[in-house]
C-alpha positions as CSV (number, residue, x, y, z in Angstrom):
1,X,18.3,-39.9,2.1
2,X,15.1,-38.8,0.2
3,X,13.4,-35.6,1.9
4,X,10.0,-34.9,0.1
5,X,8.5,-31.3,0.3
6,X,5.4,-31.1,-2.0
7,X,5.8,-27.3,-2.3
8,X,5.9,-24.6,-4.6
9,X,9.6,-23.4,-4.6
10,X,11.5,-20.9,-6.9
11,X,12.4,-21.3,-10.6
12,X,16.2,-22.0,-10.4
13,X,15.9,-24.0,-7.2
14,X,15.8,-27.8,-9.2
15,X,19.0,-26.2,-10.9
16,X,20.7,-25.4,-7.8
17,X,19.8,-28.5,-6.0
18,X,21.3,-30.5,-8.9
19,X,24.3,-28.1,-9.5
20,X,24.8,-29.5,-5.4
21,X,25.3,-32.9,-6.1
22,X,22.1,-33.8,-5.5
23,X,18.6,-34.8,-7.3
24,X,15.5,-33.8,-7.3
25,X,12.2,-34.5,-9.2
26,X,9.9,-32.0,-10.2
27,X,6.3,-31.1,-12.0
28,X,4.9,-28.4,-13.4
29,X,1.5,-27.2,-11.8
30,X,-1.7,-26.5,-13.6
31,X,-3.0,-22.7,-13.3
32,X,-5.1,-23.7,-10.5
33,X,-2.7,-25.9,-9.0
34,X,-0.6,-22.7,-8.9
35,X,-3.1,-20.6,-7.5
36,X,-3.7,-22.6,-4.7
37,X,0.2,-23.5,-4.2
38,X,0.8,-19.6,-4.1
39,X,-2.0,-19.3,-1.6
40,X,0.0,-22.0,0.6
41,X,3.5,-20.2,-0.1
42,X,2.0,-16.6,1.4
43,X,1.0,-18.7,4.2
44,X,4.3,-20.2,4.8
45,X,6.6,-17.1,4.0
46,X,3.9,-15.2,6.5
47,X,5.7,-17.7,9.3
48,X,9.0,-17.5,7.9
49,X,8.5,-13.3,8.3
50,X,6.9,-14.1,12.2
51,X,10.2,-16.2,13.2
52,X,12.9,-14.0,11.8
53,X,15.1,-11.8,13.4
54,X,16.1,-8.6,12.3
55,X,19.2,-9.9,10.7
56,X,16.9,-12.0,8.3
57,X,13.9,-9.7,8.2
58,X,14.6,-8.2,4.6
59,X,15.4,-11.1,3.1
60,X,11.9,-13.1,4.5
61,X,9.7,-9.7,3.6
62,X,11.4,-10.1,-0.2
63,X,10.7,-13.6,-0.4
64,X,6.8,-13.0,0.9
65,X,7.1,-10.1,-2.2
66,X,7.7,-12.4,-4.4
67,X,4.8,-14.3,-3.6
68,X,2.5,-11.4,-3.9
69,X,3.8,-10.4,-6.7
70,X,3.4,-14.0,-8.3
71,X,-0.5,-13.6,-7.3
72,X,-1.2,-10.4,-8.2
73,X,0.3,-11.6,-11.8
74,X,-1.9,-14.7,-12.3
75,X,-5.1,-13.6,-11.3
76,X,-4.4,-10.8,-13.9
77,X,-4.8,-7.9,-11.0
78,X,-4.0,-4.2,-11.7
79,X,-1.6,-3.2,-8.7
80,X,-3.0,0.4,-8.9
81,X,-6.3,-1.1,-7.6
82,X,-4.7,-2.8,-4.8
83,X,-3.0,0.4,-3.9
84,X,-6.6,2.1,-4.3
85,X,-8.4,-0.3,-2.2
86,X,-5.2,-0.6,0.8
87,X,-5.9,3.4,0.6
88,X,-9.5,3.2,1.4
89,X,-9.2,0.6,4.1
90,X,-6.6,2.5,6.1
91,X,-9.5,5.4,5.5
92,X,-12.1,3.7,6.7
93,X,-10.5,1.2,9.3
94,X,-7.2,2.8,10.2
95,X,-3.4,1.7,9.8
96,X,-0.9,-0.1,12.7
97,X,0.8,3.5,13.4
98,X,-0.5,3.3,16.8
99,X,0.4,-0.1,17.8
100,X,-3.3,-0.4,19.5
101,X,-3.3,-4.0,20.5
102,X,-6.8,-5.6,21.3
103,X,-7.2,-7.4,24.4
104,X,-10.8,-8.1,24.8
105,X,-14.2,-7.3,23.9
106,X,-17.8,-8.1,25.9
């Protein structure tokens, strides 16, 4: 039965999905194709993370690295500066170390 995704998956996956017995048809996105499918991907591996359990949380966190990493390389962005800039908003807004949770403002 044909199962259609429409989603931006990893390199070897068409391989593996054939080397199953199965087939699959592919295409090969345009840079801003890509850039918006790797927008969509954070967004789906950010769920993946949100429904794992501790068994799977690596593994989801790894995947949602890969995604990063995948933007951070097409847009051409210097990881220092990312670094800099998650620096100076835990400065000037604060981390999660004290798990303040917000229940309301007025």
């Amino acid at each position: 039965m044909k199962q259609e995704y429409h989603k931006l998956v990893r390199d070897k996956i068409p391989e593996i999905i054939q080397n199953s017995g199965l087939n699959c048809e592919t295409l090969t996105l345009s840079e801003s194709e890509y850039r918006e499918a790797l927008r969509q991907k954070v967004v789906e591996e950010a769920q993946e993370i949100a429904e794992a359990d501790e068994e799977n949380l690596i593994t989801e966190l790894a995947d949602i690295y890969e995604v990063i990493h995948a933007i951070i390389e097409t847009h051409g962005i210097n990881r220092e500066l990312i670094i800099q800039e998650q620096i100076r908003r835990r400065n000037e807004r604060g981390g999660f170390q004290k798990r303040i949770k917000l229940l309301w403002t007025e």
